[in-house]
C-alpha positions in Angstrom: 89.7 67.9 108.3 89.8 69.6 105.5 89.3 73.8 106.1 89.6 74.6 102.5 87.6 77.9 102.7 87.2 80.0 99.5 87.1 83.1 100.9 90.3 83.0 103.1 92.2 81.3 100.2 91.0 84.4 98.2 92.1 86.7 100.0 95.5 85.1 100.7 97.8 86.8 97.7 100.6 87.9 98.6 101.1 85.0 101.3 101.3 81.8 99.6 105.7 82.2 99.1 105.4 82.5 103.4 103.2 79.2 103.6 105.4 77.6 101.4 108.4 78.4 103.0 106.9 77.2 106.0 106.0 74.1 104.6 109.8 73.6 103.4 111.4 74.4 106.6 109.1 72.1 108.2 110.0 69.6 106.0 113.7 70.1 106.4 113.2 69.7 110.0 111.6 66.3 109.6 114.6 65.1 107.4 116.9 66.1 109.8 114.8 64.2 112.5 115.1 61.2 110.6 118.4 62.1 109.7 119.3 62.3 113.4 117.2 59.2 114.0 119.3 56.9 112.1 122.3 58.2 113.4 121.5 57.5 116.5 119.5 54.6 116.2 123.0 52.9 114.5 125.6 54.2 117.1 123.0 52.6 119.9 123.1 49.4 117.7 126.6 49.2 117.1 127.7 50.3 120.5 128.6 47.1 121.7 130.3 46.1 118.7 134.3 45.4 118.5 134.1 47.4 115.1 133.1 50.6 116.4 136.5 52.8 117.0 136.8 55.6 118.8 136.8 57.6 115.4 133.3 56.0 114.4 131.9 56.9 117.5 132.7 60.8 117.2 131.8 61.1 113.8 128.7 59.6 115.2 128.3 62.2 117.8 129.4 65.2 115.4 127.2 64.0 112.9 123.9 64.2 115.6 125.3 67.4 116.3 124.7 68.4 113.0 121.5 66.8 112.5 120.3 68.1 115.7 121.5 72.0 115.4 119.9 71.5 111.3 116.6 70.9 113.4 116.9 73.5 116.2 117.9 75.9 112.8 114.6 74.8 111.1 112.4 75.3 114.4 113.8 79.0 114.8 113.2 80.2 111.5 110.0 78.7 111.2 108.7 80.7 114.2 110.6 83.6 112.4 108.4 83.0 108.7 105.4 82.1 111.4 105.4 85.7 113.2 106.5 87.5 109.4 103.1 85.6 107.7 101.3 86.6 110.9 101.8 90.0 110.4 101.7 90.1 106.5 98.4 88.4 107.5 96.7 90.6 110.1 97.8 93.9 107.6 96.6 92.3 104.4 93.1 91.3 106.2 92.4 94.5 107.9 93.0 96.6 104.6 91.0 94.6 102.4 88.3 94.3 105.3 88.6 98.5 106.2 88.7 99.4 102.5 85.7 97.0 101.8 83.6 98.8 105.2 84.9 102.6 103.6 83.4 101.9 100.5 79.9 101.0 102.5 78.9 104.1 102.8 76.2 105.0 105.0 73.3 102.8 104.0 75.5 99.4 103.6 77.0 100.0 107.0 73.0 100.1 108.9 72.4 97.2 107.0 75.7 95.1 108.1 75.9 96.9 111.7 78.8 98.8 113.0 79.1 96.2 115.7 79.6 93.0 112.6 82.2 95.3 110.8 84.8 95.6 114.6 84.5 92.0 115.2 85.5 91.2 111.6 88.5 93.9 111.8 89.4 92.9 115.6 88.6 89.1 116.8 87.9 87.8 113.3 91.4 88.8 112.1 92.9 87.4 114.9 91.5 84.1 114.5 91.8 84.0 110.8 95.6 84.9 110.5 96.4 81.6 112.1 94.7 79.7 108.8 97.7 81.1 107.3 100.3 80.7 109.7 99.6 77.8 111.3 96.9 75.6 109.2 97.7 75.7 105.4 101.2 75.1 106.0 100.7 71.8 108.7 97.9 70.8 106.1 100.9 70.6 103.3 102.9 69.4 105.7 100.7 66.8 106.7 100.3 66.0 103.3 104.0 65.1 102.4 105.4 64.0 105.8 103.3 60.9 106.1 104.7 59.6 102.7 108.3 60.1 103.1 108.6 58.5 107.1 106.4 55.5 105.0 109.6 55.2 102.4 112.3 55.6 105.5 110.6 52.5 107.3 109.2 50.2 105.2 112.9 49.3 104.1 113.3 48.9 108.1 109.9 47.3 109.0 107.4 47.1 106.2 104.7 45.8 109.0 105.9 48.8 111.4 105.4 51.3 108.6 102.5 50.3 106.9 100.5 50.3 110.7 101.8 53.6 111.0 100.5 55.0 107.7 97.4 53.1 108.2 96.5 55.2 111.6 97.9 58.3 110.7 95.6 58.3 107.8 92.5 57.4 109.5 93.5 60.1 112.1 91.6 62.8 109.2 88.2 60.7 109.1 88.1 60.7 113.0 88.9 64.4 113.2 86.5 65.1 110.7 83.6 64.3 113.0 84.5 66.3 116.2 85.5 69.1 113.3 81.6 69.6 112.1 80.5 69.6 115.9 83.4 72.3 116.5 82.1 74.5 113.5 78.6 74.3 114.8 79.5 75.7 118.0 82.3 78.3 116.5 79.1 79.8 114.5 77.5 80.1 118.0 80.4 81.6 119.8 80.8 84.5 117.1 77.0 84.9 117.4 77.5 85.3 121.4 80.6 86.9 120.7 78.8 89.8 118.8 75.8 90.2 120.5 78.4 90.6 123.8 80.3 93.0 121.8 77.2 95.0 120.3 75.5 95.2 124.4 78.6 96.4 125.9 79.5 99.2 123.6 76.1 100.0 123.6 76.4 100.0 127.3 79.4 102.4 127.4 78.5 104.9 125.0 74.9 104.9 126.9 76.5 104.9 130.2 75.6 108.8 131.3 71.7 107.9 130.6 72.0 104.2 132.6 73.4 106.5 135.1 70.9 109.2 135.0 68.4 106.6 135.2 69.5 104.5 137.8 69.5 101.4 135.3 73.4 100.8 135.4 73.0 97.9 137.8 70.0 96.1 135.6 72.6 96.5 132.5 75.3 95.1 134.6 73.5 92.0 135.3 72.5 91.4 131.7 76.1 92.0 130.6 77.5 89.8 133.0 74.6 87.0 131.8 75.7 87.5 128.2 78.9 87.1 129.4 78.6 83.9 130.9 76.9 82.6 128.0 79.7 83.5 125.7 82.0 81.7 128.4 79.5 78.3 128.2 80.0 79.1 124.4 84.1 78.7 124.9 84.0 75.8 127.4 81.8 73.9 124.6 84.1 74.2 122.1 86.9 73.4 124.5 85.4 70.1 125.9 84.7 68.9 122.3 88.3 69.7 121.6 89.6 67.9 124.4 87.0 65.0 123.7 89.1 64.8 120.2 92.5 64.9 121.4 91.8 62.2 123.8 90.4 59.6 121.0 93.5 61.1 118.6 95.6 60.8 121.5 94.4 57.4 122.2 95.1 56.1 118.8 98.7 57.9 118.5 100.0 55.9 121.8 98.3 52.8 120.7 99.2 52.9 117.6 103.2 53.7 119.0 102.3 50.6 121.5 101.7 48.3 119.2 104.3 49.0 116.9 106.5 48.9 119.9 105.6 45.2 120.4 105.9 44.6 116.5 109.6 45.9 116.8 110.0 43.4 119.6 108.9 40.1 118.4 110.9 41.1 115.0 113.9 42.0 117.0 113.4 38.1 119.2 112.9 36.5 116.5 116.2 37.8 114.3 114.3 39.6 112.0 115.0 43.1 112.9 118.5 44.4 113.8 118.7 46.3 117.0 119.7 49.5 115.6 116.3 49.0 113.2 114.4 48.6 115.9 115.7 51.8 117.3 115.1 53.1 114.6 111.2 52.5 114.5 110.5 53.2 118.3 112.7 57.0 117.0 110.7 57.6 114.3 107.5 56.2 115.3 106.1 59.1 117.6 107.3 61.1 114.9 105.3 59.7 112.3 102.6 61.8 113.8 104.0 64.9 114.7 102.7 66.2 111.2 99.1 64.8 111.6 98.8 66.1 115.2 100.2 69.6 114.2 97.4 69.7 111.7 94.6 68.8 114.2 95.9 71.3 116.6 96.1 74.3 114.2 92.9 72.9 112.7 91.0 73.7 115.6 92.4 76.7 116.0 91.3 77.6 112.1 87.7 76.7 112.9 87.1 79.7 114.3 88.9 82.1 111.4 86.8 79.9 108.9 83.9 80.8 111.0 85.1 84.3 111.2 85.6 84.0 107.3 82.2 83.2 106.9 80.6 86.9 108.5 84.0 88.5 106.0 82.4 86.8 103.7 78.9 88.5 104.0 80.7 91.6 104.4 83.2 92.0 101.2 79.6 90.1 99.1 77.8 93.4 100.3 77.7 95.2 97.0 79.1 98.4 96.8 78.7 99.2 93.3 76.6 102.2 92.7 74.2 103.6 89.7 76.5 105.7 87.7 75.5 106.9 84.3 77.9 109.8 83.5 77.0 109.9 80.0 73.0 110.8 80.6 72.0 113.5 78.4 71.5 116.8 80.6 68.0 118.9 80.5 68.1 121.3 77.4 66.2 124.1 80.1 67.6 122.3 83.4 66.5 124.2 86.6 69.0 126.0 88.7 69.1 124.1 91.8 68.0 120.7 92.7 64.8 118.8 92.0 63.6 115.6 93.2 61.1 114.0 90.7 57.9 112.1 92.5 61.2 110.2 94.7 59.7 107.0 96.6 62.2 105.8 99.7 62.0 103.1 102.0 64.8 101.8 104.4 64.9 98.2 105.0 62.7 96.4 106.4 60.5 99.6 107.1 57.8 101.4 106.4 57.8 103.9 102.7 59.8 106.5 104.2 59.1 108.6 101.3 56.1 108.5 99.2 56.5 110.1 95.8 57.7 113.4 96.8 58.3 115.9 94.3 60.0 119.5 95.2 62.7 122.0 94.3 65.1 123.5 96.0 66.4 127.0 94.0 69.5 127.9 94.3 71.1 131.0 95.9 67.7 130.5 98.3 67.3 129.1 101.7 64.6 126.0 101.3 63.2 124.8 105.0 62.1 121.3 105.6 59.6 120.8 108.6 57.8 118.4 109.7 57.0 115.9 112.8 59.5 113.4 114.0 59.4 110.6 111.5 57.9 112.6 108.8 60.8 112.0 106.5 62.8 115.4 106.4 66.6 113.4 107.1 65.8 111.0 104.3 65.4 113.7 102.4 68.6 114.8 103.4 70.5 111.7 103.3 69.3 111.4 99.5 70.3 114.4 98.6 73.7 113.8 99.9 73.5 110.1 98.1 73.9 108.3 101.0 71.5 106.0 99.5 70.3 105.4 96.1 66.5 106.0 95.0 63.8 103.2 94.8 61.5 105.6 92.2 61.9 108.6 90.9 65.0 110.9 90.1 67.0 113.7 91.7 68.6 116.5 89.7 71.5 118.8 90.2 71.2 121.9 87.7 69.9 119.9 85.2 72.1 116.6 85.8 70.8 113.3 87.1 72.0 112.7 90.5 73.5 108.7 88.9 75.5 111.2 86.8 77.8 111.7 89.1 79.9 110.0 91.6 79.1 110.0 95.4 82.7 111.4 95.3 81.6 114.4 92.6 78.6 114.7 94.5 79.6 115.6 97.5 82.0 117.8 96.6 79.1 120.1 95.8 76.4 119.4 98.1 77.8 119.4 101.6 75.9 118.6 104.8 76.1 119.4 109.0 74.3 116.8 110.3 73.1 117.0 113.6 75.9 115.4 115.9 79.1 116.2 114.4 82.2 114.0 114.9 85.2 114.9 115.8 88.5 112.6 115.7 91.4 112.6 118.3 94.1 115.4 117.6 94.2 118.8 116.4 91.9 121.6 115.5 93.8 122.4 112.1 93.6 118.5 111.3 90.2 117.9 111.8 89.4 121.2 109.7 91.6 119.7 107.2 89.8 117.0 106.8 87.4 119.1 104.2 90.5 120.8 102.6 93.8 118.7 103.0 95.8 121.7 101.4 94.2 124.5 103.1 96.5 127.4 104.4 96.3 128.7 108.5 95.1 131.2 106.9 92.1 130.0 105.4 91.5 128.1 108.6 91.5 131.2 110.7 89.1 133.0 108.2 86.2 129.8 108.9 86.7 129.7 111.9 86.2 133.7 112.2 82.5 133.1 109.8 81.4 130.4 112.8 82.8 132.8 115.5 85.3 130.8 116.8 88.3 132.9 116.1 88.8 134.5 118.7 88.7 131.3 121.2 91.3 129.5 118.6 93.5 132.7 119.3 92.8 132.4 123.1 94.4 129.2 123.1 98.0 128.7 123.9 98.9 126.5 120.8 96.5 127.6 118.2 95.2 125.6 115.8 97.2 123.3 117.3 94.9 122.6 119.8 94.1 119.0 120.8 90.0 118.5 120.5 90.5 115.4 122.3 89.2 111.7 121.9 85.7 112.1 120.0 86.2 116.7 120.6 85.5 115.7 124.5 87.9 118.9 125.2 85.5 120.4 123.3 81.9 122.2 124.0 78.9 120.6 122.1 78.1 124.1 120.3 81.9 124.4 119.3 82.0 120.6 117.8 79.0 122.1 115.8 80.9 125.3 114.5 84.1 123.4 113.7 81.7 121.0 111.8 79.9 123.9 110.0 83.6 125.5 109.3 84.9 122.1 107.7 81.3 122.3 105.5 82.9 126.3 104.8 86.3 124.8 104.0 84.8 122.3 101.0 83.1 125.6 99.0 80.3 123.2 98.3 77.8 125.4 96.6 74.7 123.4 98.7 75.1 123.4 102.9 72.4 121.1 104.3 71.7 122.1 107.9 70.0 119.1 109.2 69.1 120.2 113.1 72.6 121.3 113.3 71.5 123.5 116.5 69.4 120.3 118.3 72.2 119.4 121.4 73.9 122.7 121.7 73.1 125.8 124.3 71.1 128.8 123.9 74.1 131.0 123.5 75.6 128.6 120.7 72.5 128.7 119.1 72.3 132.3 118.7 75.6 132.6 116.9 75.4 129.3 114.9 71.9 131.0 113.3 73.6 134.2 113.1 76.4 132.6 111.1 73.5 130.6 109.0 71.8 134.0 108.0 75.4 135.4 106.8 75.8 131.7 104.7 72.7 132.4 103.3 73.2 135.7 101.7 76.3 133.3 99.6 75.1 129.8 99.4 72.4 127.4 98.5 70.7 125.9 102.3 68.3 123.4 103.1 67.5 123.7 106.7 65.7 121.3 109.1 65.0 122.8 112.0 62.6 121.9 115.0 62.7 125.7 116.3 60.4 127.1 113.4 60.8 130.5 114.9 64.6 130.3 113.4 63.5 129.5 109.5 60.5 132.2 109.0 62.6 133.9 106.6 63.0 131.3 104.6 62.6 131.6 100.3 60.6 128.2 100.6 58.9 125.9 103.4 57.9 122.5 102.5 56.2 120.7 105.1 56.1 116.6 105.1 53.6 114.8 107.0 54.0 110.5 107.0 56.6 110.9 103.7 54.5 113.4 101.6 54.1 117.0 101.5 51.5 118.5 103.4 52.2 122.2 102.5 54.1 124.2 100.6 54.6 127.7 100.9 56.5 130.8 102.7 56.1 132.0 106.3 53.2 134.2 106.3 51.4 132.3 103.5 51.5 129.2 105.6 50.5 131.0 109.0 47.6 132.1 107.1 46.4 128.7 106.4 44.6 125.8 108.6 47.2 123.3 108.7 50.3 121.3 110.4 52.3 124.5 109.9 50.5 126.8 112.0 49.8 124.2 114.4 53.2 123.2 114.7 54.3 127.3 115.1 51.5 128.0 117.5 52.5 124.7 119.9 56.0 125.9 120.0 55.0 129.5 120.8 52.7 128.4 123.7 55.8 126.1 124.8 58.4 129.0 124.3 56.3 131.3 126.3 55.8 129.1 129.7 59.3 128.6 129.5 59.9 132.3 129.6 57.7 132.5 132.4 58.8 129.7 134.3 62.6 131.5 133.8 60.9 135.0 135.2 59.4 133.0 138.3 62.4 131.4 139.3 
């Protein structure tokens, strides 16, 4: 019974003076239940009685009032602090939950699963809010109410009260065993719940190839089997919980029967006055009110503890990073970047990397080719830090890469990876995103460098432009140019390029390559490219081949060896040319 989870009592500062004010208004309610109890109880007893004026019987009835409207007073503002500790709750969990998933960064989030990190932010908030709201306050409730209706009795009917106290205590125990059953199934319903989650937006961010395809039917009957496994899942837990109310039930009314009879025989027999018998058959029912609270908001918890438990794995997921900002620079460092016989592999995978060594010179363009899979966007990803090394070291002018902070990094090695991503609203604020303070004016000059200019001042609101949810308003080569002019807009002195012209059209292509050769005349770039044709002129050409490097070289020094690099070149010229001729005979 009891949900005493460390996790969501962690992360419930700033909460505890709402679920104590619950608690106490609760609390006041029940007083002025018993309160209105015995007030009643002894006007019914006395009704009959030659005593009882006119007078007595309306302060009687005023004082119910009072009783009555103390209760109603308690009720309302404890749905008030309820709804006020609900939403204190849902904004306290989803900021530590979001801050914990920014500080991820690339790596932590392919090991947790985009998927894991909305359900936690969504459904799991949702379900854990009401531990605070609704659980730890009936669970202090529970604890008190049970011992003060016990003193208010057993001056009335020891026998009465003691039965009472008796049931309402073995009520936990009882719970307790439908509550591990319930648990057991909430783990399974947040397990169908993801996977439910994870295949339909899979589903809808696929749905142009199911289309294409002709598969959207196939993936619509395996949705809607998922789906009725995750409704099996609910109706489990739901005939369990009914299964426990029932026996709970069962003992309440029993318990209220017998008690009943108690009250009865006391009252024939002269030992029990007829407004203390009222009395107990008031406040009987009552006696449980706290207890049956508790086992209603407790299996309503079950499933934020179960939520709390895939938080749990996702605030562990440490974030901490190598940083060693007093290491010793190279007395002669080299001016650009260096990586240092680097080993990588992603989890659960194959060596990605397999002590590479290269260098990348500044002021230069440095080309990184290869075959799919050869290791050319790890490369990439480790140079902008999105994961940390396994062997080997990286160096910036000199400077270890642990030297500096992802933050630092970044701010000087820049990247356009190969989809770029857009958010809903305006040109000018998703360009600001690289540059928060940067003028129109300094927007208008990148977008002029990417050749968008012109279009921005086509447009009847300017940089005010909406790109629309995701840049849909958007072509795919502009998303790619507003992506390469927020890289501009961060003056990082290193641009990585990695297949930035992959999904965009000829015509795009042209002018995204023209804008790279301009770039290169002023920056640092590392390009990946899968058109060789468009990095010939490149300072430097490594190729990798299954995570080493296979050559090493310039264009013509390359083409005038036997190796992946010519064969590579020579395949796509063969390719380019049919597709030219294909183009002339149509």
């Amino acid at each position: 019974m009891l949900l005493l989870n460390k996790t969501l009592l962690r992360m419930a500062r700033g909460l505890w003076r709402w679920i104590l004010l619950i608690t106490g208004l609760k609390l006041a309610a029940l007083i002025g239940l018993t309160a209105f109890a015995r007030i009643i109880s002894s006007f019914l007893g006395n009704v009959n009685s030659p005593e009882l004026t006119a007078a007595d019987a309306g302060q009687a009835i005023l004082s119910a009032l009072l009783a009555a409207a103390a209760m109603l007073l308690s009720e309302l503002l404890t749905g008030e602090v309820e709804y006020r500790c609900t939403a204190k709750a849902r904004q306290s969990l989803r900021a530590g939950i979001f801050s914990k998933v920014l500080a991820l960064d690339v790596g932590n989030i392919e090991k947790i699963g985009p998927v894991s990190a909305i359900t936690s932010s969504v459904d799991g908030v949702e379900s854990m809010q009401v531990y605070y709201s609704k659980y730890l306050p009936g669970l202090l409730y529970s604890l008190i109410a049970p011992f003060y209706l016990f003193f208010q009795l057993q001056q009335v009917s020891f026998s009465s009260a003691i039965l009472l106290f008796a049931v309402s205590l073995l009520l936990l125990p009882v719970n307790n065993i439908f509550r591990r059953h319930i648990e057991k199934l909430k783990t399974e319903y947040w397990s169908s719940l993801e996977d439910l989650t994870g295949y339909y937006l899979e589903s809808v961010q696929g749905l142009t190839t199911l289309k294409l395809f002709g598969r959207d039917e196939n993936r619509t009957r395996v949705l809607a089997e998922k789906s009725r496994g995750f409704n099996n899942k609910i109706m489990d837990v739901m005939k369990v919980n009914f299964s426990s109310f029932l026996l709970t039930d069962g003992l309440i009314y029993g318990a209220v029967v017998v008690v009943a009879a108690i009250a009865a025989w006391q009252l024939l027999n002269g030992n029990l006055s007829l407004s203390d018998g009222l009395m107990v058959l008031l406040l009987s029912f009552g006696f449980f009110g706290s207890v049956r609270q508790l086992m209603s908001a407790t299996h309503s918890a079950l499933a934020g503890v179960s939520a709390a438990d895939k938080v749990e794995r996702l605030l562990a997921v440490d974030t901490s990073r190598p940083y060693h900002p007093d290491m010793p620079e190279e007395e002669n460092p080299y001016d650009g970047i260096r990586l240092e016989h680097v080993s990588f592999r992603y989890q659960e995978r194959n060596a990605a990397l397999k002590d590479i060594s290269l260098e990348i010179p500044k002021g230069k363009v440095t080309a990184l080719v290869g075959l799919s899979g050869s290791g050319k966007s790890t490369i990439a990803a480790l140079l902008m830090r999105f994961y940390d090394l396994e062997n080997g070291r990286i160096l910036l002018e000199g400077r270890d890469y642990t030297s500096f902070t992802p933050e630092e990094l970044r701010r000087r090695v820049i990247m356009v990876p190969q989809t770029v991503h857009l958010y809903s609203g305006t040109l000018a604020e998703n360009l600001r995103m690289a540059a928060p303070a940067a003028t129109d004016e300094e927007l208008m000059e990148v977008l002029r460098e990417v050749r968008l200019k012109e279009w921005v001042l086509s447009q009847p609101d300017g940089l005010n432009t909406s790109v629309g949810d995701a840049g849909g308003k958007l072509s795919g080569g502009q998303r790619q140019k507003i992506g390469i002019a927020r890289a501009l807009l961060c003056k990082a002195e290193y641009i990585i390029f990695d297949e930035a012209t992959s999904s965009v059209d000829m015509e795009s292509e042209r002018e995204i390559w023209s804008c790279i050769d301009e770039l290169s005349q002023t920056r640092t770039l590392i390009i990946i490219s899968h058109r060789l044709s468009t990095i010939q002129n490149a300072d430097v050409i490594y190729v990798l081949e299954n995570g080493q490097i296979a050559q090493k070289g310039i264009h013509e020094e390359l083409m005038q060896k036997t190796g992946l690099y010519r064969q590579l070149v020579e395949e796509q010229a063969k390719l380019e040319q049919i597709g030219e001729e294909e183009i002339l005979h149509a």
